[in-house]
C-alpha positions as CSV (number, residue, x, y, z in Angstrom):
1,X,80.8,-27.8,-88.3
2,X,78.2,-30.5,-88.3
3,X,75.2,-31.0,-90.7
4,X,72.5,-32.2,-88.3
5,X,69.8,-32.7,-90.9
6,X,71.9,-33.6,-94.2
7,X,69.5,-34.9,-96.3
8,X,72.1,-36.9,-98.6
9,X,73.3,-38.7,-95.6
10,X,73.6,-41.9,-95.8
11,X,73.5,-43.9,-92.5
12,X,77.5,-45.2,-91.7
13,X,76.2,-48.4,-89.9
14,X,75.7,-50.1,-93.8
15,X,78.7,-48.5,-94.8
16,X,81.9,-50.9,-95.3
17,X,85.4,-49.6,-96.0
18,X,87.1,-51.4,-98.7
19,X,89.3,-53.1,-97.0
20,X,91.0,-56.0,-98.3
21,X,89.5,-59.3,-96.5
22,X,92.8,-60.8,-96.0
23,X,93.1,-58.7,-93.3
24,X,92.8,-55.1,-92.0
25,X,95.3,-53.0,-89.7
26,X,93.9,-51.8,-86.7
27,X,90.5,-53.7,-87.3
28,X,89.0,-57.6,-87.9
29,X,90.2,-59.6,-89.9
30,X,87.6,-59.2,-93.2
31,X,86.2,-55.8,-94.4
32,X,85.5,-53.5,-91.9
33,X,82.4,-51.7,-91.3
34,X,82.1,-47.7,-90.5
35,X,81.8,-47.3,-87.1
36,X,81.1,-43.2,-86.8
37,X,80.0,-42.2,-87.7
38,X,95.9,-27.8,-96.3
39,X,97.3,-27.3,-99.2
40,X,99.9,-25.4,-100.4
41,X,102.1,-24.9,-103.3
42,X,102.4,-28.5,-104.6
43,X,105.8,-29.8,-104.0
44,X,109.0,-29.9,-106.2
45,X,108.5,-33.4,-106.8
46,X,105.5,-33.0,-108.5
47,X,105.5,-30.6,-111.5
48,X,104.0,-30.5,-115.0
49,X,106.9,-32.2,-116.4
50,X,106.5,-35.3,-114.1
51,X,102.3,-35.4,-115.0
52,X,101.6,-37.4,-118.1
53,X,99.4,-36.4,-120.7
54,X,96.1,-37.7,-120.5
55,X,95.3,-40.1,-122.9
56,X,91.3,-40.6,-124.1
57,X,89.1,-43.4,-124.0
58,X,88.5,-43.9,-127.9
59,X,84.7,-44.9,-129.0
60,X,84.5,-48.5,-129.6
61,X,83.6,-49.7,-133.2
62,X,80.1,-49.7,-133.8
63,X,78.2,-52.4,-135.5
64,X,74.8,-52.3,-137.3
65,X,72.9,-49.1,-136.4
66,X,76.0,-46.6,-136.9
67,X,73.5,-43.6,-135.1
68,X,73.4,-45.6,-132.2
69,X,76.2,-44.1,-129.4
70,X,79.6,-45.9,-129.4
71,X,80.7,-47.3,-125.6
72,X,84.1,-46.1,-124.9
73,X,87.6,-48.3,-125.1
74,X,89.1,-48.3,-122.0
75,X,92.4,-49.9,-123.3
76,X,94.7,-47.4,-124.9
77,X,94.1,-45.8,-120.5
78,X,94.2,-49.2,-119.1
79,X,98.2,-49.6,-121.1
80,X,99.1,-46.2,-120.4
81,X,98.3,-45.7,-116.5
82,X,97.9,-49.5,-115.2
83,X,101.7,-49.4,-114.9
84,X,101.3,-46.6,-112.4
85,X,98.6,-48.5,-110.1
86,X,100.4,-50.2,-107.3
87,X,99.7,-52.9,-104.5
88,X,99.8,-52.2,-100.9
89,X,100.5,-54.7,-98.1
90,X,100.7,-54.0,-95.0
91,X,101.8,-55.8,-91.5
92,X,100.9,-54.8,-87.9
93,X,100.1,-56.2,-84.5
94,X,97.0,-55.4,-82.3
95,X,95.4,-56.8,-79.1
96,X,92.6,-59.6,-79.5
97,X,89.4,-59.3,-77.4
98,X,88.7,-62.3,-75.5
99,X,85.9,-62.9,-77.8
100,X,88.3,-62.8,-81.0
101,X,90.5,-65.7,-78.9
102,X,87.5,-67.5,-78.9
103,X,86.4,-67.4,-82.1
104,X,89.9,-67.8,-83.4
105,X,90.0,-71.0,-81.2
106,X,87.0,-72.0,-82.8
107,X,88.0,-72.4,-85.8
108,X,91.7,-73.4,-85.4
109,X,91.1,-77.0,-86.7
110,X,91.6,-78.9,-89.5
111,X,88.1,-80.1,-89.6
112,X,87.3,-79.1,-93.3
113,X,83.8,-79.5,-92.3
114,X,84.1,-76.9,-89.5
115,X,82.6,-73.9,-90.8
116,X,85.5,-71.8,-90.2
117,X,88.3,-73.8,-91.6
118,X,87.1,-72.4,-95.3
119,X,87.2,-68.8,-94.1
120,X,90.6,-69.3,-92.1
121,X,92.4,-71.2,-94.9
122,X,91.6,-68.6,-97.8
123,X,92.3,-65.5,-95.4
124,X,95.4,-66.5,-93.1
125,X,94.9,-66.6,-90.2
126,X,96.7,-64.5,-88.1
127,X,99.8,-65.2,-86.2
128,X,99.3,-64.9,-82.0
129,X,102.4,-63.9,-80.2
130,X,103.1,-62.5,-77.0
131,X,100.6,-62.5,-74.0
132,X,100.4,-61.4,-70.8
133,X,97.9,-59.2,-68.7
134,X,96.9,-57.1,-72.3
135,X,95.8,-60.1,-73.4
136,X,96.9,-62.1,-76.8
137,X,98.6,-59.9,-79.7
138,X,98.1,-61.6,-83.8
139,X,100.0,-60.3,-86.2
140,X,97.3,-58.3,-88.9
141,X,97.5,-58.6,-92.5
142,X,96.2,-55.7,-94.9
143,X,96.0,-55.1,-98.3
144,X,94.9,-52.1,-100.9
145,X,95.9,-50.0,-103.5
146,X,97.7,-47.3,-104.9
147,X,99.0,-44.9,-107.4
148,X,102.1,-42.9,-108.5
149,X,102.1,-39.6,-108.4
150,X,105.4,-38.6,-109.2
151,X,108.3,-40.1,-110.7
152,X,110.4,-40.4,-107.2
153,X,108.3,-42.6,-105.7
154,X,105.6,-40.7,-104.3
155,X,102.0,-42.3,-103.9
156,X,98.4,-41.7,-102.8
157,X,96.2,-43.8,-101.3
158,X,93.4,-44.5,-98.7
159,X,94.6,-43.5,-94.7
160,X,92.5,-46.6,-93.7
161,X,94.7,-48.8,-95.5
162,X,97.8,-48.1,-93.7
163,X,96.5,-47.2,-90.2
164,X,98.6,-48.8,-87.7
165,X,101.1,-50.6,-89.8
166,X,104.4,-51.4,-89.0
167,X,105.7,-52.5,-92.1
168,X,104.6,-51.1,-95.5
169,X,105.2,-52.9,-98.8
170,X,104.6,-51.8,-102.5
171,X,104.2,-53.9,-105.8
172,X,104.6,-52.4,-108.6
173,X,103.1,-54.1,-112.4
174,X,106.7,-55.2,-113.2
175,X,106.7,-57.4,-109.8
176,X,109.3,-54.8,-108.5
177,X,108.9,-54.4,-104.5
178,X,109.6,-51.9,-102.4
179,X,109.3,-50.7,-98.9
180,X,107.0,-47.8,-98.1
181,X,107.7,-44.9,-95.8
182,X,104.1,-43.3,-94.7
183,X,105.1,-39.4,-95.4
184,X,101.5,-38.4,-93.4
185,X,98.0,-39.8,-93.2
186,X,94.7,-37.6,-92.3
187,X,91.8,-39.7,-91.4
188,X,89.2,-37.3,-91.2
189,X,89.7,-37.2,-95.4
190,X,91.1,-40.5,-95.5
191,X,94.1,-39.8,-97.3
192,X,97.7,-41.5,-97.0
193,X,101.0,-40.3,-99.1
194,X,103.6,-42.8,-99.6
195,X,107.0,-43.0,-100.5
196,X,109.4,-45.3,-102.3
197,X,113.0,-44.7,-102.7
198,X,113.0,-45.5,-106.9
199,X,113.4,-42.9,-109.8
200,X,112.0,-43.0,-113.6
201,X,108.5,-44.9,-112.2
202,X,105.4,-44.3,-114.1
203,X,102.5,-41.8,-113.2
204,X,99.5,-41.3,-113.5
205,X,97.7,-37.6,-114.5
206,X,95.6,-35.9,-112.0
207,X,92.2,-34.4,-113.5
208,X,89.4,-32.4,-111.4
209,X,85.7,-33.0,-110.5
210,X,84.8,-29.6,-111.4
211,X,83.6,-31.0,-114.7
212,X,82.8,-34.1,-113.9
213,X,79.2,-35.0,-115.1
214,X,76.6,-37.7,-113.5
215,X,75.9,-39.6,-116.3
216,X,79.6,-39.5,-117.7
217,X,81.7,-43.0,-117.8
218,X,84.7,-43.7,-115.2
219,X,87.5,-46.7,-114.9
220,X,89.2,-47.9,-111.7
221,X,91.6,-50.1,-111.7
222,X,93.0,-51.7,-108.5
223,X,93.5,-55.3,-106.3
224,X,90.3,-56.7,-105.5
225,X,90.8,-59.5,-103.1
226,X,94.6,-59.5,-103.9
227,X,93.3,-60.1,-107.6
228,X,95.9,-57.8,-109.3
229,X,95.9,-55.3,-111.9
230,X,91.8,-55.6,-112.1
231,X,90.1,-53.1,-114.3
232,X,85.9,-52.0,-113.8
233,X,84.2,-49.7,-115.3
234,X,80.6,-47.9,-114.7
235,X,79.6,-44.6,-114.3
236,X,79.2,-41.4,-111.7
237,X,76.0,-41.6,-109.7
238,X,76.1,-38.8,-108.3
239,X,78.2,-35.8,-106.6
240,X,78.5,-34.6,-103.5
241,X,77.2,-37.6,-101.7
242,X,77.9,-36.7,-97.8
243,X,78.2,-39.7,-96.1
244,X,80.0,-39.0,-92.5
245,X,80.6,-35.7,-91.0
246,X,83.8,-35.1,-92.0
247,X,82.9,-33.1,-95.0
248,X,84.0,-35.0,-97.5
249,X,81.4,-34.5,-100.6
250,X,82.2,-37.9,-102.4
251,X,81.6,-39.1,-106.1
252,X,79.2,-41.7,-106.5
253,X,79.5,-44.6,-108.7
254,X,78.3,-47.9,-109.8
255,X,81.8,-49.1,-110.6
256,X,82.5,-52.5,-109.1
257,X,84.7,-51.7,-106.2
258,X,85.2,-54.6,-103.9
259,X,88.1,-55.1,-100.6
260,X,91.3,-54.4,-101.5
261,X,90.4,-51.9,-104.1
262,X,91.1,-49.3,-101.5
263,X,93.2,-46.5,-102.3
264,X,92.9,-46.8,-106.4
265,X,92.3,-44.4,-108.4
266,X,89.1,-43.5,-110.5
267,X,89.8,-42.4,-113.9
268,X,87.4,-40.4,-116.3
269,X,87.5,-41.1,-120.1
270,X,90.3,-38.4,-120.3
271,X,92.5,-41.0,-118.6
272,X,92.8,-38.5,-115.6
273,X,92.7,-39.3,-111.9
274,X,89.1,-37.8,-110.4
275,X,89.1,-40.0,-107.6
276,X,90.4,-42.1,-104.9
277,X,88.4,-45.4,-104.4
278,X,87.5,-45.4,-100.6
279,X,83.9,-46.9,-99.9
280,X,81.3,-48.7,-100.5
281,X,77.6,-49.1,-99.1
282,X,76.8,-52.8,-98.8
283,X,75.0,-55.1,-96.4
284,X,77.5,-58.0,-97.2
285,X,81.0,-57.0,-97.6
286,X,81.4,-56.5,-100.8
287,X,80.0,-54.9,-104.0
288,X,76.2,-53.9,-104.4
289,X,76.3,-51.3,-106.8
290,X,77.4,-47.9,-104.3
291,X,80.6,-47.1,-104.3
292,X,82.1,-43.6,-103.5
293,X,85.6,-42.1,-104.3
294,X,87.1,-39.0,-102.5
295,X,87.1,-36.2,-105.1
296,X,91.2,-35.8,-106.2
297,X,91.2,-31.8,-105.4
298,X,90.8,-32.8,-101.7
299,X,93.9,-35.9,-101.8
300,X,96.0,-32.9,-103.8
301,X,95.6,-30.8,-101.2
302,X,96.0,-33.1,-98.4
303,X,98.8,-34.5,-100.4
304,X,100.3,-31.0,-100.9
305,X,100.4,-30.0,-96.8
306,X,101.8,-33.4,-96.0
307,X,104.5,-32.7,-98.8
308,X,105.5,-29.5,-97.6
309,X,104.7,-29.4,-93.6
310,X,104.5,-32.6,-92.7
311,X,101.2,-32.6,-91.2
312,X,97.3,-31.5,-92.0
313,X,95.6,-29.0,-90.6
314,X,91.6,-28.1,-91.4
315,X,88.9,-25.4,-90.9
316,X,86.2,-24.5,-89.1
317,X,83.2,-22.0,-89.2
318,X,82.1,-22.7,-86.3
319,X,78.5,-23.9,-86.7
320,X,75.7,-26.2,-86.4
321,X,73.4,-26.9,-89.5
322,X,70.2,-27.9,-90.5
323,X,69.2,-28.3,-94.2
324,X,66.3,-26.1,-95.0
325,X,63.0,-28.2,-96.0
326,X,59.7,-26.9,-97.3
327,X,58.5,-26.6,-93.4
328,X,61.5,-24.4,-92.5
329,X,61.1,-22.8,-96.0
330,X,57.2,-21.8,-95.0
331,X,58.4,-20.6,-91.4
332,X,61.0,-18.3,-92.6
333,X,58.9,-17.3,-95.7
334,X,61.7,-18.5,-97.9
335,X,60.9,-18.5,-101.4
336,X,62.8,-22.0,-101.8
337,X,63.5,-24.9,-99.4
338,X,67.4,-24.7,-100.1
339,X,69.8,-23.0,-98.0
340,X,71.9,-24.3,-94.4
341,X,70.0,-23.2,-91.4
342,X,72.4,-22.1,-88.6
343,X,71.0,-24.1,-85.3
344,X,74.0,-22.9,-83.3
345,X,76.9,-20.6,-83.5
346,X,80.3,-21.8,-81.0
347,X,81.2,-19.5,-78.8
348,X,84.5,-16.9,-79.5
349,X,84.4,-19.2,-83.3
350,X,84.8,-17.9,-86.5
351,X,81.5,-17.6,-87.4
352,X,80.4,-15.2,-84.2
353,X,83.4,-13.3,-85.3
354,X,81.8,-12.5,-88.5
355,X,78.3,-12.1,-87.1
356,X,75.8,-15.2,-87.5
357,X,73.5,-15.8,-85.3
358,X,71.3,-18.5,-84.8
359,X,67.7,-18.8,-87.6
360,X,70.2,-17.1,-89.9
361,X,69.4,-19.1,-93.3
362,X,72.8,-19.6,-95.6
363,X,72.0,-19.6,-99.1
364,X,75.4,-18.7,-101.1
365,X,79.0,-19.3,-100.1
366,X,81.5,-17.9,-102.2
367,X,79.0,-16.6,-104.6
368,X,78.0,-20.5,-105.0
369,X,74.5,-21.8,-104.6
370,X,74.0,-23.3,-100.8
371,X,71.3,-26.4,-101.1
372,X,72.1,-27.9,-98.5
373,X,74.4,-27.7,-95.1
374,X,76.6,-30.4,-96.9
375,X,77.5,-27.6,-99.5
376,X,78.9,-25.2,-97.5
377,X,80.9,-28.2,-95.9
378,X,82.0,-29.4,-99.1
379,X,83.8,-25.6,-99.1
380,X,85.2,-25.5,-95.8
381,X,86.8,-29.0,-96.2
382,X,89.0,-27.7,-98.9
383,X,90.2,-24.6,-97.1
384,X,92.8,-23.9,-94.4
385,X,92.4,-22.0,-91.1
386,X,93.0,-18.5,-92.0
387,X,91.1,-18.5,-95.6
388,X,88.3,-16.2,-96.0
389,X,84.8,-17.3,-97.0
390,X,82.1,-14.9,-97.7
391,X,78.7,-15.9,-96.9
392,X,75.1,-14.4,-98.4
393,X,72.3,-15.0,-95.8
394,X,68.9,-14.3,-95.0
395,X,68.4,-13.1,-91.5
396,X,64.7,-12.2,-91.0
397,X,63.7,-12.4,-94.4
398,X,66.2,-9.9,-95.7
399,X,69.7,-10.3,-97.1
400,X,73.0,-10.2,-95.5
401,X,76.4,-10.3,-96.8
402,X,79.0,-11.4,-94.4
403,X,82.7,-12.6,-94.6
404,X,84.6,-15.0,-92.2
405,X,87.8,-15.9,-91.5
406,X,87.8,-19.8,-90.9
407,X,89.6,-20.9,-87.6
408,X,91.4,-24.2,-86.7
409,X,89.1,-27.5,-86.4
410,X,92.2,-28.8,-83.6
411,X,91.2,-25.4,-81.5
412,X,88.9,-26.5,-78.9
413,X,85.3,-25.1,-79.1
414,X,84.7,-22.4,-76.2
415,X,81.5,-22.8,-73.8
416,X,78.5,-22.0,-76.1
417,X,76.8,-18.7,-75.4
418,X,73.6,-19.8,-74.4
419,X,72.4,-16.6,-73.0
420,X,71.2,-14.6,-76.0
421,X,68.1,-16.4,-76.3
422,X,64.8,-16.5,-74.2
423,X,61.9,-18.2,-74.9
424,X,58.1,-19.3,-74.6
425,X,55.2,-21.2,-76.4
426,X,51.6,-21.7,-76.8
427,X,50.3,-25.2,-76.6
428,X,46.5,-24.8,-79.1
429,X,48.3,-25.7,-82.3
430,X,51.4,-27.0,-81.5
431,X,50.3,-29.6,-78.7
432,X,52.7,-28.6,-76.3
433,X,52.2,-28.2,-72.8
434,X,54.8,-25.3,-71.5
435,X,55.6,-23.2,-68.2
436,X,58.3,-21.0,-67.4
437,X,62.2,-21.8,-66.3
438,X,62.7,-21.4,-62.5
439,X,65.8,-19.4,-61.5
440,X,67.5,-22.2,-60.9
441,X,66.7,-23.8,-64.0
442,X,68.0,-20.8,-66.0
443,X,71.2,-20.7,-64.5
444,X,72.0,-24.8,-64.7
445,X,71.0,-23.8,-68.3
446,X,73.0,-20.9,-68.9
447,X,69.7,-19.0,-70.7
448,X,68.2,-15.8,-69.4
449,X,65.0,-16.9,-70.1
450,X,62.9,-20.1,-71.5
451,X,59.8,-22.7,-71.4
452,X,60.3,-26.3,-70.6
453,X,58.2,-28.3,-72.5
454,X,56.1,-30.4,-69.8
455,X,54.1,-32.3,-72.2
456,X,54.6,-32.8,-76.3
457,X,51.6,-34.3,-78.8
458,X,50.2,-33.7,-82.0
459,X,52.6,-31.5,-84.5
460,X,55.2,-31.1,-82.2
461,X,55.5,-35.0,-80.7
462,X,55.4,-36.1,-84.8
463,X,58.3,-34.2,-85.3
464,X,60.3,-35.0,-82.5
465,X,60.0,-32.1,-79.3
466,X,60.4,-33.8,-76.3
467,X,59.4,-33.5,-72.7
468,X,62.1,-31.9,-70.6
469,X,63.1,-29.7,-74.0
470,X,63.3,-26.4,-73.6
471,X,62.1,-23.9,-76.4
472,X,64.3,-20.9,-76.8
473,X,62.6,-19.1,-79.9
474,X,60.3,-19.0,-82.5
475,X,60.8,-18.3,-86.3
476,X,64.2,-17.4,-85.5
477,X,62.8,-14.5,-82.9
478,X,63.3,-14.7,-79.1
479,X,60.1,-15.4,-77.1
480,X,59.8,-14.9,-73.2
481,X,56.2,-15.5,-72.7
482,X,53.4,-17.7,-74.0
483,X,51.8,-14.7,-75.2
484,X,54.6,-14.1,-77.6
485,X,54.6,-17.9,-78.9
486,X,50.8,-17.8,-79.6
487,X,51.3,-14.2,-81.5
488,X,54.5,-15.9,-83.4
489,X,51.8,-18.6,-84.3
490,X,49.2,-16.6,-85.3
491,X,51.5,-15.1,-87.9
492,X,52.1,-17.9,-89.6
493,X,49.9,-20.2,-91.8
494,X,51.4,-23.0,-92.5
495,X,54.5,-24.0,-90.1
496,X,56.5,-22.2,-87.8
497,X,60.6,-23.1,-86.5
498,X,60.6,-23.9,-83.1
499,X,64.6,-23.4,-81.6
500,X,64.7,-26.4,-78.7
501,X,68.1,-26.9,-76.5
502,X,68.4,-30.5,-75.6
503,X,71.2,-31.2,-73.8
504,X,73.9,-29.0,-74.8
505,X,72.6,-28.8,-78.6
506,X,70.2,-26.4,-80.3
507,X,68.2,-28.1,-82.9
508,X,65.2,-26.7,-84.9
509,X,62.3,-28.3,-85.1
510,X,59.6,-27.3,-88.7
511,X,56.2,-27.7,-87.0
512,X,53.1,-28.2,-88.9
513,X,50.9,-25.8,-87.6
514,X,47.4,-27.8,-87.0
């Protein structure tokens, strides 16, 4: 399911993973920057008798003005659960590009006015062995954070941290070491479980987001460039930030998470887990006041399958979404601009199954509220093929009540039905130029029927139609003539939702009628 126009998306290229800079397994050496873009019965291991209690942050002492609202003290959490956050180091090996050799060779010397020698003496330069036709291998230092779970050993932490490692290592407070067996890892959540073979260990309580409040104060403690045991505080942002497509609705913080905090947790003033430290938006590598922590139901119930099956399995509806905005809300006469506007429905996929079609307008799942496409995404993440979901909609104004069973997001997607939609457009208002498909056009296409857009200007260019775009409907209605795309326009007064294929995608488009 992707969210096409999310409007909380926030662009992956000035996202960096908080990765320690001594090194990262299967990436550069130095933080790494984003590139993109279930459960079950918990296990044996982990029962209420294994959880501590949470303890509370106590209000600090207040001096002068005794109305004025007490900070909270962090401490009596910091001694009760610090034991329980752990360090993660990790070794590997991986291929260097030619242009890695170079720059490695660059600054191999012991120049200390060489700009490199500075950067390659604090982070350790990796170790080349091997050769041959693949080209150089180094040997790739990594390092993050952790936390017990469960008094055998068992620990959470980021997937990113131990991608590709051979060797897995675990510091505990006391300076004990151990050696970590990965149980599973799911990247699209980016969530590891660990193990150590060691009994009695501390651990730390798990909490929810559910109430979670923006506003409300959070600690994480973790191993900030191999710094250990450090302790920030600040407090949640927002919720639900989306910030990739994996669906993944992510706390928001201003709590100073830097590389190597990675895979710590985030507690709330209830000394309860809410959150898994796992990114940060930043421009230079490290801390700039966004950081963003995967909610703890999702890590329990990644945690949970990996526990029990060994493996992660997620699920799919089956769609294409666009968040609904004020000129979608005018062209489908909604009376708010909230709601996830289906663009496309996969072919044979769970939601054809239960019936959606394309200019439906999603505005509850699961009796809750649907703002945007990232909502009902937040839902799906958290469920396993097979769940049910029931979905309210509004399909030509009026409502709809529909229930899907969610299939398997590792089932690949059948050819999409392009055939149930025809249409045409005017050009007055819109500023597009249009004439019909030719057969041979319609059946490259896969449509019955359609208008290429020859020419796009005014409304529709500002918006983004395209020439060599071809319009399939209007207002969520099928058009086959220009006739029928002036009369669609006609009816409207102040936008209308123009359905274009580009490509193999369906997108709509909200043009201002001018």
């Amino acid at each position: 399911m992707q969210n096409q126009g999310a409007t909380t998306v926030i662009s992956a290229k000035r996202l960096t993973l908080a990765l320690c800079v001594a090194g990262v397994i299967g990436g550069a050496v130095g933080a790494v920057a984003v590139e993109h873009n279930n459960a079950v019965a918990a296990a044996a291991a982990v029962t209420a008798s294994t959880q501590p209690a949470p303890v509370a942050a106590a209000p600090a002492p207040v001096a002068g003005n005794p109305s004025s609202m007490a900070l909270p003290d962090f401490t009596q959490i910091v001694s009760r659960n610090g034991p329980a956050v752990v360090n993660i180091r990790v070794t590997g090996t991986q291929k260097m590009s030619r242009q890695q050799q170079q720059m490695q060779q660059f600054g191999n010397g012991d120049d200390e006015d060489d700009p490199f020698f500075e950067f390659f003496r604090r982070f350790q330069q990796p170790q080349q062995r091997g050769g041959g036709r693949g080209g150089a291998a180094q040997v790739v230092h990594g390092a993050g954070s952790g936390f017990i779970i469960s008094q055998d050993g068992v620990i959470l932490t980021n997937a990113h941290v131990v991608r590709d490692a051979d060797e897995v290592m675990v510091k505990l407070q006391d300076r004990r070491e151990y050696r970590a067996k990965v149980l599973g890892s799911d990247a699209k959540t980016d969530v590891a479980v660990l193990k150590i073979d060691a009994k009695n260990l501390p651990t730390v309580p798990l909490g929810n987001t559910r109430n979670t409040k923006v506003g409300e104060w959070v600690l994480a403690i973790g191993e900030p460039y191999g710094l250990e045991s450090t302790v920030t505080a600040g407090v949640v942002s927002a919720k639900g930030r989306t910030i990739d497509n994996n669906g993944v609705q992510f706390l928001q913080t201003d709590v100073a998470v830097n590389p190597g905090n990675s895979g710590g947790p985030l507690f709330n003033t209830r000394g309860e887990v809410v959150g898994i430290n796992s990114q940060i938006y930043s421009e230079t590598g490290g801390y700039q006041g966004l950081s963003f922590a995967i909610p703890i139901e999702v890590a329990a119930r990644i945690k949970d399958e990996i526990l029990t099956t060994g493996k992660v399995q997620h699920a799919k509806l089956g769609v294409n979404l666009q968040d609904v905005d004020q000129g979608f809300a005018d062209s489908f006469k909604l009376d708010s601009p909230d709601g996830a506007l289906v663009a496309q429905v996969e072919r044979g996929g769970a939601a054809e199954r239960a019936g959606l079609k394309s200019g439906d307008v999603i505005r509850k799942v699961n009796g809750q509220p649907v703002v945007t496409g990232s909502d009902l995404q937040a839902v799906v993440s958290i469920a396993k093929p097979g769940d049910k979901v029931d979905l309210d909609i509004l399909r030509d104004g009026k409502p709809v009540r529909l229930s899907a069973t969610l299939g398997n997001a590792n089932d690949k997607a059948a050819p999409r039905d392009r055939d149930n939609l025809a249409s045409n457009d005017n050009g007055a208002k819109l500023g597009l130029a249009l004439r019909p498909l030719d057969p041979s056009e319609r059946s490259q296409l896969g449509v019955a029927a359609g208008l290429v857009i020859e020419d796009a200007a005014g409304p529709a260019q500002a918006v983004g139609v395209q020439p060599g775009d071809v319009l399939l409907s209007v207002n969520g209605k099928p058009v086959t003539s220009v006739q029928q795309v002036r009369d669609a326009v006609k009816g409207s007064s102040k936008s209308v939702a123009l359905l274009i294929q580009r490509g193999d995608n369906r997108i709509f488009f909200p043009v201002r009628i001018g």
